[in-house]
PyMOL Python script that loads the backbone (N, CA, C, O; Angstrom):
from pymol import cmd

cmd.read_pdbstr("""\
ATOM      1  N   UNK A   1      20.392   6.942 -32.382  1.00  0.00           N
ATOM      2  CA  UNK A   1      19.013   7.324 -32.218  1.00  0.00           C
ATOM      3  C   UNK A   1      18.178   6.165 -31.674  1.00  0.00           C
ATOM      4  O   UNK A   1      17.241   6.221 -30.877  1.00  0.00           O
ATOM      5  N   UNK A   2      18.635   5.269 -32.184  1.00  0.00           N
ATOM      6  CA  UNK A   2      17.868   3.697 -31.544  1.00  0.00           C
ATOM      7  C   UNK A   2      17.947   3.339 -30.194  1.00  0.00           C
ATOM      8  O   UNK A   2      17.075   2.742 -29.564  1.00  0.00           O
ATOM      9  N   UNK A   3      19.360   3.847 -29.648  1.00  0.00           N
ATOM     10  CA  UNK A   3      19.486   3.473 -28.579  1.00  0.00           C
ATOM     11  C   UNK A   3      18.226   4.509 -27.314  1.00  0.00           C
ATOM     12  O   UNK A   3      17.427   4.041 -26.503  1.00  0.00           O
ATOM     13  N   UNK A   4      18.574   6.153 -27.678  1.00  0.00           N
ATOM     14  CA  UNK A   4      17.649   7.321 -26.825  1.00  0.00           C
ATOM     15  C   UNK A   4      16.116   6.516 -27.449  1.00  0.00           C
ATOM     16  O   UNK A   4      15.429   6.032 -26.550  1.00  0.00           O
ATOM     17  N   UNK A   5      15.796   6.423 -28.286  1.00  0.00           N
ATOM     18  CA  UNK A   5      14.515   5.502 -28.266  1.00  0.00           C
ATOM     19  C   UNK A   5      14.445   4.225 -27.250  1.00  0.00           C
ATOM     20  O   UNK A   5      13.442   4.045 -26.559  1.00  0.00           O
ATOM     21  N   UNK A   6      15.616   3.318 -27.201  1.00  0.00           N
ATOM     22  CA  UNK A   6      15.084   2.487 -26.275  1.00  0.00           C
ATOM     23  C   UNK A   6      15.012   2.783 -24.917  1.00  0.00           C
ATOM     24  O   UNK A   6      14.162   2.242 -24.208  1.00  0.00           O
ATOM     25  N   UNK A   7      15.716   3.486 -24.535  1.00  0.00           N
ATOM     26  CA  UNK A   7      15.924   4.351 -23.106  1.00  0.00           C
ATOM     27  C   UNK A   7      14.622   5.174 -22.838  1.00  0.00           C
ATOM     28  O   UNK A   7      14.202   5.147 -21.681  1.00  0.00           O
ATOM     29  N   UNK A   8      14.049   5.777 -23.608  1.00  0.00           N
ATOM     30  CA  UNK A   8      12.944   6.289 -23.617  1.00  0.00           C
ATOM     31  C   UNK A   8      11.371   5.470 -22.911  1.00  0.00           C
ATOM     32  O   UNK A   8      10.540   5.683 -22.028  1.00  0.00           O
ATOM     33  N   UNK A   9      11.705   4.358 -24.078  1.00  0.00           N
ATOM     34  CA  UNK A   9      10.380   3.180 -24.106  1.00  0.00           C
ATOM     35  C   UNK A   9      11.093   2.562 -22.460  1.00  0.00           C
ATOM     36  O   UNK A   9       9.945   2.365 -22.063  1.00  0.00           O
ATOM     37  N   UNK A  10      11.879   2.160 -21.359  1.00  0.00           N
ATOM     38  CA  UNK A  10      12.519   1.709 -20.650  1.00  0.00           C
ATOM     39  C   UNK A  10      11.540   2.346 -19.603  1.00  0.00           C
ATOM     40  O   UNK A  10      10.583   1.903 -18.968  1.00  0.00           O
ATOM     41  N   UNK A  11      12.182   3.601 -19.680  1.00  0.00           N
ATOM     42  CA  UNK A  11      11.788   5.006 -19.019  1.00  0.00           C
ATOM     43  C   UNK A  11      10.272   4.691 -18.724  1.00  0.00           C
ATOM     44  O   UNK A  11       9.790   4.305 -17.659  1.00  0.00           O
ATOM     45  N   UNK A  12       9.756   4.897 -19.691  1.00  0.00           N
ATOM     46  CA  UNK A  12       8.388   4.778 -19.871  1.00  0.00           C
ATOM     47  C   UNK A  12       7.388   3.960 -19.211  1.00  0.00           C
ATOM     48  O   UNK A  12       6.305   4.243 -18.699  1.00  0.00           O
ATOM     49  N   UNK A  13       8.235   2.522 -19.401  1.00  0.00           N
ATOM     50  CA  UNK A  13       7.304   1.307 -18.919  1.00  0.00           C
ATOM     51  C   UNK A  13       7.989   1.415 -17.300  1.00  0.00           C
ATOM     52  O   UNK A  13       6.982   1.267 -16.607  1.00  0.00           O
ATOM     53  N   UNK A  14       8.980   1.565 -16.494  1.00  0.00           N
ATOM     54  CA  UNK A  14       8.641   1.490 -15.580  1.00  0.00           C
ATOM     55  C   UNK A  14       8.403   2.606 -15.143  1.00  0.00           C
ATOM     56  O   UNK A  14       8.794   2.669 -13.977  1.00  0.00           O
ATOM     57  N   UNK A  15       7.786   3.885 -15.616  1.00  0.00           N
ATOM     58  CA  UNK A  15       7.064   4.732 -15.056  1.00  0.00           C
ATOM     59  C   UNK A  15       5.585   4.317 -14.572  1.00  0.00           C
ATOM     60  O   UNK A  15       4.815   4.640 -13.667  1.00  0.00           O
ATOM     61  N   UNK A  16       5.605   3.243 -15.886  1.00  0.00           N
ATOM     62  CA  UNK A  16       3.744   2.829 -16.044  1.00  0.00           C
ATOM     63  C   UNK A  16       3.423   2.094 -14.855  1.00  0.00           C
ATOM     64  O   UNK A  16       2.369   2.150 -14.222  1.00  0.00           O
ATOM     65  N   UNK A  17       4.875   1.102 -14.513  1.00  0.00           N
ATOM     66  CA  UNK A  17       4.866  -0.320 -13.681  1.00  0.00           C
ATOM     67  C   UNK A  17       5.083   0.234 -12.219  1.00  0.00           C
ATOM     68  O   UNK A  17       4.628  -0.438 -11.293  1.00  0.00           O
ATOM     69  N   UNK A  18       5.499   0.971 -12.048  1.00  0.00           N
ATOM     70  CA  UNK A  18       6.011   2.329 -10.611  1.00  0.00           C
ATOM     71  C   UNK A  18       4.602   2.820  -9.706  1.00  0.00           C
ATOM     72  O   UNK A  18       4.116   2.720  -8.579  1.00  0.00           O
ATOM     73  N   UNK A  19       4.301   3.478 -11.189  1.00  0.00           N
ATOM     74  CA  UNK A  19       2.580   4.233 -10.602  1.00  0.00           C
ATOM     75  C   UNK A  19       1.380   3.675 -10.496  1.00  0.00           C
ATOM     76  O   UNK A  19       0.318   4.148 -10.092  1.00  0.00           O
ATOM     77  N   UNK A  20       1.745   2.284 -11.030  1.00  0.00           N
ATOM     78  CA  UNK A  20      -0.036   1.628 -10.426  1.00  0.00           C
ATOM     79  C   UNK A  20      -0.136   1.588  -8.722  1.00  0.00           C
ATOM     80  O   UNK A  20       0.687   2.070  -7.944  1.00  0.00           O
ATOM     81  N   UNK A  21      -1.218   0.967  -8.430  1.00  0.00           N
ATOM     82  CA  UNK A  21      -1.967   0.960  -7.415  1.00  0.00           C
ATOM     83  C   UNK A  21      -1.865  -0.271  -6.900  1.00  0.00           C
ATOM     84  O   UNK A  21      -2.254  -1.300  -7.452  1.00  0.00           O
ATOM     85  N   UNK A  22      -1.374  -0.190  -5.904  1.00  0.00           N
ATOM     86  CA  UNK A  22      -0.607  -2.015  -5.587  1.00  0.00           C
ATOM     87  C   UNK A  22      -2.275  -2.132  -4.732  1.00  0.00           C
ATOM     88  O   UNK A  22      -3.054  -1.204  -4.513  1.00  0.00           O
ATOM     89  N   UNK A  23      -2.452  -3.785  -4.340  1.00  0.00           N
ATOM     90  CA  UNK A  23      -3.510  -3.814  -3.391  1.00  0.00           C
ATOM     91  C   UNK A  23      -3.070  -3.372  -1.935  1.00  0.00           C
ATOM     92  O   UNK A  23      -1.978  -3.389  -1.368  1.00  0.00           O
ATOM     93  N   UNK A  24      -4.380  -2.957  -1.534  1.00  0.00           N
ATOM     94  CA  UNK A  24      -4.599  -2.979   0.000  1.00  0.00           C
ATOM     95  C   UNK A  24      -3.912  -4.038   0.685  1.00  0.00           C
ATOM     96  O   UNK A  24      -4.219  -5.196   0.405  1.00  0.00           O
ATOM     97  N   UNK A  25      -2.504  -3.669   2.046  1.00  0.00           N
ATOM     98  CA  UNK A  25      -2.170  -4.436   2.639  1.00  0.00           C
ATOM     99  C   UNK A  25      -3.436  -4.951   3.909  1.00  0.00           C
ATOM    100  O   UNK A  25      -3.588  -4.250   4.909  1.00  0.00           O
ATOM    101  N   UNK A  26      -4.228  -6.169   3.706  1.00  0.00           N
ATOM    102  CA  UNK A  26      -5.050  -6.991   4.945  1.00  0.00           C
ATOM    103  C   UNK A  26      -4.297  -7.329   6.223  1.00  0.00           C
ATOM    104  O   UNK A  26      -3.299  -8.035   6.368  1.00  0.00           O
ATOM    105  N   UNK A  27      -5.059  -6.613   7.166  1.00  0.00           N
ATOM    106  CA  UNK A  27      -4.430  -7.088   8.605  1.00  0.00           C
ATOM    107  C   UNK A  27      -5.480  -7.512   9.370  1.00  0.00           C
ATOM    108  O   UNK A  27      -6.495  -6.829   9.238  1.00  0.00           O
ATOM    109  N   UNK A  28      -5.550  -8.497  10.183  1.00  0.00           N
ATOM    110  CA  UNK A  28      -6.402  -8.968  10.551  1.00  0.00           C
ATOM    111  C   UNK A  28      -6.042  -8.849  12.284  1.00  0.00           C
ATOM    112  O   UNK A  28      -4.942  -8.939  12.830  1.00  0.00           O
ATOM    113  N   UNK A  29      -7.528  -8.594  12.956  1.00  0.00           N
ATOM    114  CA  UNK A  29      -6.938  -8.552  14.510  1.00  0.00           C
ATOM    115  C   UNK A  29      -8.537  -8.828  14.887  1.00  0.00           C
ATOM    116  O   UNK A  29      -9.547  -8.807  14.185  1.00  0.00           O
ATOM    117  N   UNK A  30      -8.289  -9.144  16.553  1.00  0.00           N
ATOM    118  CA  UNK A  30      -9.342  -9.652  17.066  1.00  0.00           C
ATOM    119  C   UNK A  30      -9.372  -9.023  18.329  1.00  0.00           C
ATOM    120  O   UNK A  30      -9.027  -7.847  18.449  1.00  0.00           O
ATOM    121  N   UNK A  31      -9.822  -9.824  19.447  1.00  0.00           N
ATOM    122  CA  UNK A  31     -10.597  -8.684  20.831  1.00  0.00           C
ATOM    123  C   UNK A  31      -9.211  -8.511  21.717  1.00  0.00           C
ATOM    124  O   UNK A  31      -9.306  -7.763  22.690  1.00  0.00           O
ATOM    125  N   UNK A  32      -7.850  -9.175  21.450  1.00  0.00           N
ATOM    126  CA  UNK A  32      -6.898  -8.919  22.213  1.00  0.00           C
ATOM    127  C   UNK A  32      -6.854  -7.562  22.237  1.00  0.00           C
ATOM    128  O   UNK A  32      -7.291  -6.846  21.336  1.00  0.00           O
ATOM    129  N   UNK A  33      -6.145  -7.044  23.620  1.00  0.00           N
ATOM    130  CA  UNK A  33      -5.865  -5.821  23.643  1.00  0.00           C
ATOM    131  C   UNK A  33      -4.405  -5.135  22.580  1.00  0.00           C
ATOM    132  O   UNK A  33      -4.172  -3.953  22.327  1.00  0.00           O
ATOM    133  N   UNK A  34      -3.837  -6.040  22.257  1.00  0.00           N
ATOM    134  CA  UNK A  34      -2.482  -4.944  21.621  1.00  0.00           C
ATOM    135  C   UNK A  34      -2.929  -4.790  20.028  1.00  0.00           C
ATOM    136  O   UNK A  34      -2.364  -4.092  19.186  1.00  0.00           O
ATOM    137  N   UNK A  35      -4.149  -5.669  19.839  1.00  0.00           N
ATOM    138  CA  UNK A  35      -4.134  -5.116  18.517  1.00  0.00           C
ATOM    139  C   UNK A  35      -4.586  -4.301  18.277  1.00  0.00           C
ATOM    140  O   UNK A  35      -4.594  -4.056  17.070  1.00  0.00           O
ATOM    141  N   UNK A  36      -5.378  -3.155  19.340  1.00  0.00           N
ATOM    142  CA  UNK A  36      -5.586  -1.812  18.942  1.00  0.00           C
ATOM    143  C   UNK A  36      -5.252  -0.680  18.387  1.00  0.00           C
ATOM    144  O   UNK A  36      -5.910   0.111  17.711  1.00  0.00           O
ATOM    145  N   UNK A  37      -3.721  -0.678  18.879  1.00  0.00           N
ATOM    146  CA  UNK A  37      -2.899  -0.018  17.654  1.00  0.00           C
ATOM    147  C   UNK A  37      -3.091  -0.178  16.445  1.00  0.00           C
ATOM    148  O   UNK A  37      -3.112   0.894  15.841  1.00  0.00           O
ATOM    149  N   UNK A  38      -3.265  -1.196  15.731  1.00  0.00           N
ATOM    150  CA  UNK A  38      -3.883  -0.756  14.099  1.00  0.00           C
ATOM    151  C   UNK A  38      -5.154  -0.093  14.121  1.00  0.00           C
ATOM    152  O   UNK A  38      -5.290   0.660  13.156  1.00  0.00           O
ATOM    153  N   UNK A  39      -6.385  -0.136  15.113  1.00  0.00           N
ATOM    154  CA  UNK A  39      -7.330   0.328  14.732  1.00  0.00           C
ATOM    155  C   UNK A  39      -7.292   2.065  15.167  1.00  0.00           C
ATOM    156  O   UNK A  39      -8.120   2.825  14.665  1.00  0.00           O
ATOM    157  N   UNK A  40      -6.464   2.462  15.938  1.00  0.00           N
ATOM    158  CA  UNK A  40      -6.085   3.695  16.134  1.00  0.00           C
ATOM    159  C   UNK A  40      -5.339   4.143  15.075  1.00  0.00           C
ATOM    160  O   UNK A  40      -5.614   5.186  14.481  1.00  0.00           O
ATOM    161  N   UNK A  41      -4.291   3.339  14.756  1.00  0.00           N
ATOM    162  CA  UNK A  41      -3.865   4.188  13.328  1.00  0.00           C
ATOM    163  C   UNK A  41      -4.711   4.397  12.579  1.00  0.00           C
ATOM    164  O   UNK A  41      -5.087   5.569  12.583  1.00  0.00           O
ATOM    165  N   UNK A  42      -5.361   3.533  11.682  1.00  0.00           N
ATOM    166  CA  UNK A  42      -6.415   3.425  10.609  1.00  0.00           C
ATOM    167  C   UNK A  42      -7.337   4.827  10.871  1.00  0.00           C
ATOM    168  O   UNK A  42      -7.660   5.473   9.874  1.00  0.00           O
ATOM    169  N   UNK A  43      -7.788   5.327  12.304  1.00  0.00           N
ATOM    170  CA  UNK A  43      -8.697   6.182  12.753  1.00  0.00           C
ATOM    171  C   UNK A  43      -8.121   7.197  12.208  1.00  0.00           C
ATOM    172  O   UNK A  43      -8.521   7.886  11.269  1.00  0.00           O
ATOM    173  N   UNK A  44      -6.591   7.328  13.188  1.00  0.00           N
ATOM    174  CA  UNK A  44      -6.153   9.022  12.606  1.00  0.00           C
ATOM    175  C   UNK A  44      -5.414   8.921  11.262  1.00  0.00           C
ATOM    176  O   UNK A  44      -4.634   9.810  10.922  1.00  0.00           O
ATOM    177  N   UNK A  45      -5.606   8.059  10.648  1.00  0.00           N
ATOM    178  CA  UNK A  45      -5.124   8.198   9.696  1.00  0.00           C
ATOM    179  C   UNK A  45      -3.448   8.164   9.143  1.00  0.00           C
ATOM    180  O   UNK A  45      -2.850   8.771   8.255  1.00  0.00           O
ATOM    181  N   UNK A  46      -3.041   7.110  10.175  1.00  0.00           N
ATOM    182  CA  UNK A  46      -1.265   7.059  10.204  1.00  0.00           C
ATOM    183  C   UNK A  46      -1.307   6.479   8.763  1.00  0.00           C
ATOM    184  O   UNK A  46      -0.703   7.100   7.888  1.00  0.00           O
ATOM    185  N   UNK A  47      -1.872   5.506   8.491  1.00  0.00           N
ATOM    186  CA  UNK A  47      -1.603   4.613   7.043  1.00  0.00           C
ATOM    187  C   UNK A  47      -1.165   5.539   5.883  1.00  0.00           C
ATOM    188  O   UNK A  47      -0.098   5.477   5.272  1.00  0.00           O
ATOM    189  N   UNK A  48      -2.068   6.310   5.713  1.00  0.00           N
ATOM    190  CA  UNK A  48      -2.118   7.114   4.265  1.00  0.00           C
ATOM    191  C   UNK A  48      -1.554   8.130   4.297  1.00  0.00           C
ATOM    192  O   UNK A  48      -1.531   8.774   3.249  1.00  0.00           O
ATOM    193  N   UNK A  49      -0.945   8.627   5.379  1.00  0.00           N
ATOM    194  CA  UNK A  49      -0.474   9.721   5.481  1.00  0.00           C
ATOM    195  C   UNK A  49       1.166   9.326   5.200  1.00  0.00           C
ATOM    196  O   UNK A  49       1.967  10.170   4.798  1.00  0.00           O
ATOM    197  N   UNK A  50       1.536   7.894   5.480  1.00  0.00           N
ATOM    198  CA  UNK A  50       2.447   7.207   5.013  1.00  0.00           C
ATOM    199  C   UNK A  50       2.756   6.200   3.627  1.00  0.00           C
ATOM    200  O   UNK A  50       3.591   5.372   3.264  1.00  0.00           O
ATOM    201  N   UNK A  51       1.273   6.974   3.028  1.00  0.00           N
ATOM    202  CA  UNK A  51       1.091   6.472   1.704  1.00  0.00           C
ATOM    203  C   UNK A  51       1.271   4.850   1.602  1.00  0.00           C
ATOM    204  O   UNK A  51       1.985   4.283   0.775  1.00  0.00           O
ATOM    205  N   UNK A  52       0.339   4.108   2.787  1.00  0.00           N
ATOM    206  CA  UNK A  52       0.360   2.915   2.719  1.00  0.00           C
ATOM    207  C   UNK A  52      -1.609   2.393   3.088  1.00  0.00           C
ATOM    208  O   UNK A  52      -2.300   2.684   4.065  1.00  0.00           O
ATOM    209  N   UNK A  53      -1.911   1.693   2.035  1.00  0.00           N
ATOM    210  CA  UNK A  53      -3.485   1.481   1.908  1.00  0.00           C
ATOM    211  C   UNK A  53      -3.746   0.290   2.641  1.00  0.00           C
ATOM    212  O   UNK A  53      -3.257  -0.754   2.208  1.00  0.00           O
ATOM    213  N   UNK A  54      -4.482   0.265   3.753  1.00  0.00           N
ATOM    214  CA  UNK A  54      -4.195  -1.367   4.943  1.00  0.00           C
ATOM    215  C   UNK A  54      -6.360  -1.094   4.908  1.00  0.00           C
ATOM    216  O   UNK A  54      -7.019  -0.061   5.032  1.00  0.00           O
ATOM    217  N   UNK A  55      -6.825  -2.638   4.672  1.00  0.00           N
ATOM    218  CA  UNK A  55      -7.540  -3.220   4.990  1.00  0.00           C
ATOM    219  C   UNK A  55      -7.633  -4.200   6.459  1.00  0.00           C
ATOM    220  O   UNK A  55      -7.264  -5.345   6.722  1.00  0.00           O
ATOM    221  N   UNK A  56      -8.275  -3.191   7.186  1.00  0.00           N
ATOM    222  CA  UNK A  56      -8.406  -3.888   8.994  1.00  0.00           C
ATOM    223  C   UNK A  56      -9.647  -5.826   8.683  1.00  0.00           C
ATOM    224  O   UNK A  56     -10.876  -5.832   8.612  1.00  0.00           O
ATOM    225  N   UNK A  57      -9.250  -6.374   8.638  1.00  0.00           N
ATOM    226  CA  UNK A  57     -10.378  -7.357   8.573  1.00  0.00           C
ATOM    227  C   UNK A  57     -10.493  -8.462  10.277  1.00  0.00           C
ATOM    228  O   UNK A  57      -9.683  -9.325  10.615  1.00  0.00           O
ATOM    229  N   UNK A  58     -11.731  -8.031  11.028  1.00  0.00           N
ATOM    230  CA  UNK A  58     -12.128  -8.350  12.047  1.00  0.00           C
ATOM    231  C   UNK A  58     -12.376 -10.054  12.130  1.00  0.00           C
ATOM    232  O   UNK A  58     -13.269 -10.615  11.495  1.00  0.00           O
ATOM    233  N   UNK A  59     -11.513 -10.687  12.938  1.00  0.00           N
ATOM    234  CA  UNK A  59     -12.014 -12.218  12.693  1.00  0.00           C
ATOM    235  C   UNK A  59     -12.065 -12.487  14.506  1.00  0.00           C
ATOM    236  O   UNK A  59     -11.232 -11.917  15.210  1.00  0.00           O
ATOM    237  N   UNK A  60     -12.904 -13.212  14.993  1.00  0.00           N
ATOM    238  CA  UNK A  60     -13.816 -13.391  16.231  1.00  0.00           C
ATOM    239  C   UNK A  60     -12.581 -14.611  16.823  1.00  0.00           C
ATOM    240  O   UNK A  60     -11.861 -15.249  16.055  1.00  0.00           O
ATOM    241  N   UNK A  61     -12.557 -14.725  18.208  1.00  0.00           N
ATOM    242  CA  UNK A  61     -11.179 -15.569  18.886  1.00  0.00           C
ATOM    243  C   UNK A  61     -12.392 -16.486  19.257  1.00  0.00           C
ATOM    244  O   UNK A  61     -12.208 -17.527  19.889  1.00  0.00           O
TER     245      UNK A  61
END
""", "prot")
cmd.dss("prot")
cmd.show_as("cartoon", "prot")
cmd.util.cbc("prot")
cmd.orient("prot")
């Protein structure tokens, strides 16, 4: 019985550790042309639809 209890509590915690909310992956891009592709994804929405949360952060060349 000790043991299906510890398997249980196992179970449990990495259910807890599984389903949090990791941070926002930061990508950073500037006035070059190829980094537009992230800002087109981000638009239609490729990120989340791939269940991945991306912070665009704009830094000046």
């Amino acid at each position: 019985m000790k043991t299906k209890s510890f398997l249980y509590s196992i179970a449990a915690a990495l259910l807890v550790a599984f389903s949090a909310q990791a941070a926002p992956i930061k990508i950073g891009y500037s006035d070059w042309p190829g980094w537009t592709a992230w800002q087109i994804a981000k638009e239609k929405g490729l990120f989340k639809k791939n269940g991945v949360e991306v912070e665009l952060v704009w830094f000046p060349i």
